[in-house]
C-alpha positions as MATLAB code, in Angstrom:
seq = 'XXXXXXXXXXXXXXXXXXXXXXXXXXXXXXXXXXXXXXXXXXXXXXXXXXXXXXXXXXXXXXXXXXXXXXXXXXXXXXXXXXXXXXXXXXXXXXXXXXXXXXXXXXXXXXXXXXXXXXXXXXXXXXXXXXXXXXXXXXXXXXXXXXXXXXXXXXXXXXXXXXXXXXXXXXXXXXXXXXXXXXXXXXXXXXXXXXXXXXXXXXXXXXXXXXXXXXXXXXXXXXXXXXXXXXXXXXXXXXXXXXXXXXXXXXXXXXXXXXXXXXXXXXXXXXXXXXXXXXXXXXXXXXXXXXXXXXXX';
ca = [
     105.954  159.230   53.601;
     108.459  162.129   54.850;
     107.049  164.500   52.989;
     103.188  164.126   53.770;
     104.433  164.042   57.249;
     105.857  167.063   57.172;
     103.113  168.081   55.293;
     100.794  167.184   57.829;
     103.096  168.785   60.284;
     102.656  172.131   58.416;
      99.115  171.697   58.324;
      98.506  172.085   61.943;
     100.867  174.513   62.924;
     103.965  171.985   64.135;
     107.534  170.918   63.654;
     107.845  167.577   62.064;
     109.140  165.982   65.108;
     106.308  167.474   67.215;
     104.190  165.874   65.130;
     105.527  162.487   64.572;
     105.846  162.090   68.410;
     102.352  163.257   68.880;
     101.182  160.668   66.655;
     102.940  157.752   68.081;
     102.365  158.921   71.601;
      98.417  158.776   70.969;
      96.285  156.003   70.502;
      93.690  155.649   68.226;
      92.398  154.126   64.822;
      94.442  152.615   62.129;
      96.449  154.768   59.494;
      94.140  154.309   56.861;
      90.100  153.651   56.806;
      87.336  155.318   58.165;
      88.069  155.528   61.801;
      91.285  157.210   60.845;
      89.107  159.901   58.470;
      86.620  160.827   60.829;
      89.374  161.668   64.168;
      91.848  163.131   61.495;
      88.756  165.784   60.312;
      87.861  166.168   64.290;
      92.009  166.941   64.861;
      92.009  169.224   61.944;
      88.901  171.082   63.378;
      89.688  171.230   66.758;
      93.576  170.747   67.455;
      95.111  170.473   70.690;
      91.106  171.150   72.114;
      90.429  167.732   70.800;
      89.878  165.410   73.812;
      89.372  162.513   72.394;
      86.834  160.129   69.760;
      84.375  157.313   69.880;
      81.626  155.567   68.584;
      79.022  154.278   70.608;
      75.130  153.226   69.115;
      74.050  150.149   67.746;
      77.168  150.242   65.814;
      79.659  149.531   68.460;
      77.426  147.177   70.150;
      77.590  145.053   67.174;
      73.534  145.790   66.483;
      73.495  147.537   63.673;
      70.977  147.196   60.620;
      70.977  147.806   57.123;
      69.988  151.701   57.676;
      71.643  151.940   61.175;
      74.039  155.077   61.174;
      77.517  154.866   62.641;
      77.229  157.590   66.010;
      80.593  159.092   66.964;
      80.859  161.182   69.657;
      83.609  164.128   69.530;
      84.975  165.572   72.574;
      86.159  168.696   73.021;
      87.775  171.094   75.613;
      85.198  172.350   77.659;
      86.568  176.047   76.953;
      85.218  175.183   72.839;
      81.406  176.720   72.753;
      79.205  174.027   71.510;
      77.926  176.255   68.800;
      75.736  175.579   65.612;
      78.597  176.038   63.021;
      80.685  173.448   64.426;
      78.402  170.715   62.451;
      78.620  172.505   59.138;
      81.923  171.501   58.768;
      80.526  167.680   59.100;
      77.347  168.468   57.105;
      79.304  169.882   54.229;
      80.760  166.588   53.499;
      79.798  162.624   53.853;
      81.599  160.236   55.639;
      80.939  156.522   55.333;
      82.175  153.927   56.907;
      81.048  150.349   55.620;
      78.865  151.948   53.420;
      76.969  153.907   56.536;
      76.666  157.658   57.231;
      78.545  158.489   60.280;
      76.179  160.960   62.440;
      78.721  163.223   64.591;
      78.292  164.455   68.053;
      80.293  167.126   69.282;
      80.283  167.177   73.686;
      82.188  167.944   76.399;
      83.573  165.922   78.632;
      81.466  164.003   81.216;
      81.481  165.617   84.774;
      83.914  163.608   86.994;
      82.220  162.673   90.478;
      78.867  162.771   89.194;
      76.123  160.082   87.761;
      76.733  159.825   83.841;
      74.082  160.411   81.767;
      72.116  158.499   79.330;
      74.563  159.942   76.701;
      77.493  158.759   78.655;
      75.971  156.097   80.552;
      75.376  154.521   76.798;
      79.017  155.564   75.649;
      80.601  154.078   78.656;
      79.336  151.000   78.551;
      79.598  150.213   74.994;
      81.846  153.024   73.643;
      84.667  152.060   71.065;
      87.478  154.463   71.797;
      89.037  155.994   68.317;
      91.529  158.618   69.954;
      92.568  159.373   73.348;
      95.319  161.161   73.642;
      95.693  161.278   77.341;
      93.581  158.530   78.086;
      91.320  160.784   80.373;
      88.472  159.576   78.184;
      88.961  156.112   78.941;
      89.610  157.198   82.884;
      86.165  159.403   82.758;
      84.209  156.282   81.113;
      85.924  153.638   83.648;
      84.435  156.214   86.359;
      80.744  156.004   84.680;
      80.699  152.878   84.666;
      81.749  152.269   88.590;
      78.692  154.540   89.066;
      76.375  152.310   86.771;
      77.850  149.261   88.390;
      77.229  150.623   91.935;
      73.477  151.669   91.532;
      74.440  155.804   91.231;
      72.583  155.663   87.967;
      69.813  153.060   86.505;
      69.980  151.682   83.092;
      66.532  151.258   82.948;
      65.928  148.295   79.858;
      63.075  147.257   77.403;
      60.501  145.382   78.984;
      57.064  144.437   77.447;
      53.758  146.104   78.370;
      50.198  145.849   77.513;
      49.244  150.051   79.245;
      47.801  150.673   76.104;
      46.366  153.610   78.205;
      49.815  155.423   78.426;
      50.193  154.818   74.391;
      47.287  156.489   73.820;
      48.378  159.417   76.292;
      51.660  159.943   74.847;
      50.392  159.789   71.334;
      47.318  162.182   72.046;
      50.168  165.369   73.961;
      52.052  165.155   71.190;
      49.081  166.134   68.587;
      47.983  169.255   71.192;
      52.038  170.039   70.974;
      51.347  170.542   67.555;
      49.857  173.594   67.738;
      51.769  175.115   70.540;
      54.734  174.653   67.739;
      52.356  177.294   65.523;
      52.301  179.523   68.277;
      55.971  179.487   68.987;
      56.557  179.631   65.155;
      54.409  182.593   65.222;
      56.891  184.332   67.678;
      60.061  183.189   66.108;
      60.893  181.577   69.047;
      63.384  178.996   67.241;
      64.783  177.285   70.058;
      61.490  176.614   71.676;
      60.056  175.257   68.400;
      63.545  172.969   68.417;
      62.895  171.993   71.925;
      59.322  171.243   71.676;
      60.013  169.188   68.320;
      61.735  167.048   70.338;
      59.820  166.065   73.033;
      56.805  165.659   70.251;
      58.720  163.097   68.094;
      59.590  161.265   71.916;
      56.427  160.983   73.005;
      55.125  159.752   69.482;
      57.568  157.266   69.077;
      57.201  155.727   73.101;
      53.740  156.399   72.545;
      53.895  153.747   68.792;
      56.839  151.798   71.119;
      54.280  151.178   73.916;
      51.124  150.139   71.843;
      53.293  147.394   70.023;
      54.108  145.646   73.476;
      57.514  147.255   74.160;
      58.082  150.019   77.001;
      60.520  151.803   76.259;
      64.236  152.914   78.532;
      63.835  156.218   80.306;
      66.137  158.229   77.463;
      65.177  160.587   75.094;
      66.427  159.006   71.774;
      64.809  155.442   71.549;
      66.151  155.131   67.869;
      67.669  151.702   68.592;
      65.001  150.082   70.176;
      63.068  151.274   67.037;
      65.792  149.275   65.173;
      66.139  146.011   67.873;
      62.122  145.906   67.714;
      60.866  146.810   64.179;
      59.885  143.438   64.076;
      57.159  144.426   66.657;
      55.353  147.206   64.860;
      53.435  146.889   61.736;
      54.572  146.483   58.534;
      52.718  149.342   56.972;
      55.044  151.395   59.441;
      58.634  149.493   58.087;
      59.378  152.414   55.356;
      58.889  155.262   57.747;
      61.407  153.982   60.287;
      64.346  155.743   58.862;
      63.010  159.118   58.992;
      61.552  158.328   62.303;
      64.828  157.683   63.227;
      67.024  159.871   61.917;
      64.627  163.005   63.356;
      64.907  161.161   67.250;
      68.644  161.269   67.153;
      68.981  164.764   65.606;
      66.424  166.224   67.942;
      67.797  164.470   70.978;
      71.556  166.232   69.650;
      69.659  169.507   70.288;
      67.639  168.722   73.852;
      69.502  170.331   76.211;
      71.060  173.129   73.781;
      68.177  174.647   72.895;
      66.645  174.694   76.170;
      69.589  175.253   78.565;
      72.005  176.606   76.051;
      75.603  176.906   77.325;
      77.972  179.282   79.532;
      78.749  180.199   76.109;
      75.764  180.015   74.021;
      72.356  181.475   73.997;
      69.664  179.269   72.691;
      67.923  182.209   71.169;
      70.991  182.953   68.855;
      72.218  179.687   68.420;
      69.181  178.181   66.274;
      67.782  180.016   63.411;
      64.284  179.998   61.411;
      65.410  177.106   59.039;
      66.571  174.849   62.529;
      63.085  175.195   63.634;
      61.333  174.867   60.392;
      63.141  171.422   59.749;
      62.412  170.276   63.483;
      58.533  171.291   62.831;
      58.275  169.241   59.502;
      60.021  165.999   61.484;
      57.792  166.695   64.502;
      54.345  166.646   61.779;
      55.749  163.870   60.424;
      56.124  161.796   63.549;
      52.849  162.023   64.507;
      51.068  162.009   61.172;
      52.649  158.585   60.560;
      52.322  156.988   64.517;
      49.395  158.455   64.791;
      47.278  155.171   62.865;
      49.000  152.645   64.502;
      48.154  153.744   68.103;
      44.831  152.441   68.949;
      42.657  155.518   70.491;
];
């Protein structure tokens, strides 16, 4: 035990005793399993500019599936550029944890003093905190939810329809997107074509969501109400859910990046040609599959 501590210690650049009081002074997961795996790679990326780790999703609500992904949001400093090589460290290797891929997302902090969003909103209000240090995580979530509580933000929830109208419309803008994806392609304008990809694969899915009697919440990633109401949409549709999935939550990762970028990043040299191609393919994909199942 003393000498992977002082291992450890080594490791990161600190006296054994540093260390050792570090550890017991922050809270977090267990010493062993995957909750302790996943915030001891985040602390071995980031150091002292890690502000803290939890998991939020269907997951923490206790909703998960067979094929439901384990989301775990990593915050950092906000002096740490949110930059594209950050997740290759992740992507290089697999965590599970009970058997499920955990799908990392690397933030800043919330904004104190002003309405969470969907992100956070989701995060604060069923969050599972892995590591907080400071406990300025848990303060900055206790704040979102106040604001929830008090009617600053809306949670809006599912709620069944029968506008088979606005189905159609969401489904039929993301085929003309389509081809403005060519045009962008054309350009190399990779961050557009990310962007774009996006907001393609949302409108598909609300669009399939909508014409199967559910309207979706006003957030970009409706992955888990594809999950809560698969038993809504046809069955021909069942195998494609994972994909569909997996392509709204990495897209919605990449939203505001590749549109807004950063103080410190520039959308146009943060994504590359093999970004966009991959967001393209999902963005075909969505469509080519919803498209059948949307009456039109």
């Amino acid at each position: 035990m003393h000498a992977a501590l002082r291992q450890a210690a080594s490791d990161v650049g600190m006296s054994l005793n540093e260390y050792c009081a570090r550890k017991l002074a922050a809270p977090g997961p267990p010493a062993v399993g995957p909750a302790s795996q996943v915030v001891g790679r985040a602390a071995e990326q980031f150091g002292d500019q890690l502000l803290g780790v939890l998991a939020f999703g269907s997951w923490a609500r206790g909703e998960a599936r067979e094929d439901s992904d384990v989301d775990v949001l990593v915050v950092v400093d906000p002096s740490v550029p949110i930059v594209r090589k950050l997740y290759h460290a992740w992507d290089e290797q697999t965590f599970l944890w009970e058997g499920r891929r955990v799908e990392v997302h690397i933030v800043h902090p919330p904004t104190r003093d002003e309405p969470p969003t969907s992100l956070w909103s989701e995060a604060a209000l069923d969050g599972v905190i892995l590591f907080d240090p400071t406990f300025d995580l848990a303060r900055r979530l206790s704040d979102a939810r106040h604001m929830i509580v008090s009617g600053a933000t809306l949670r809006v929830r599912r709620a069944r329809t029968t506008n088979l109208d606005l189905s159609q419309d969401c489904v039929q803008r993301a085929e003309v997107r389509l081809v403005a994806l060519d045009v962008l392609f054309n350009a190399e304008s990779w961050a557009d074509i990310v962007r774009e990809s996006q907001e393609i694969v949302e409108l598909a899915l609300k669009g399939l969501l909508r014409a199967h009697g559910v309207a979706p919440p006003r957030v970009h990633d409706v992955s888990d109400v594809l999950e809560a109401e698969r038993h809504r949409l046809p069955d021909a549709l069942v195998s494609e859910l994972p994909m569909l999935i997996q392509a709204s939550r990495r897209l919605r990762r990449d939203r505001e990046l590749a549109f807004y970028g950063a103080e410190d990043l520039t959308p146009s040299g943060f994504y590359e040609r093999a970004d966009a191609e991959e967001a393209r393919s999902s963005a075909r994909h969505a469509v080519t599959v919803v498209r059948p199942h949307v009456p039109g």
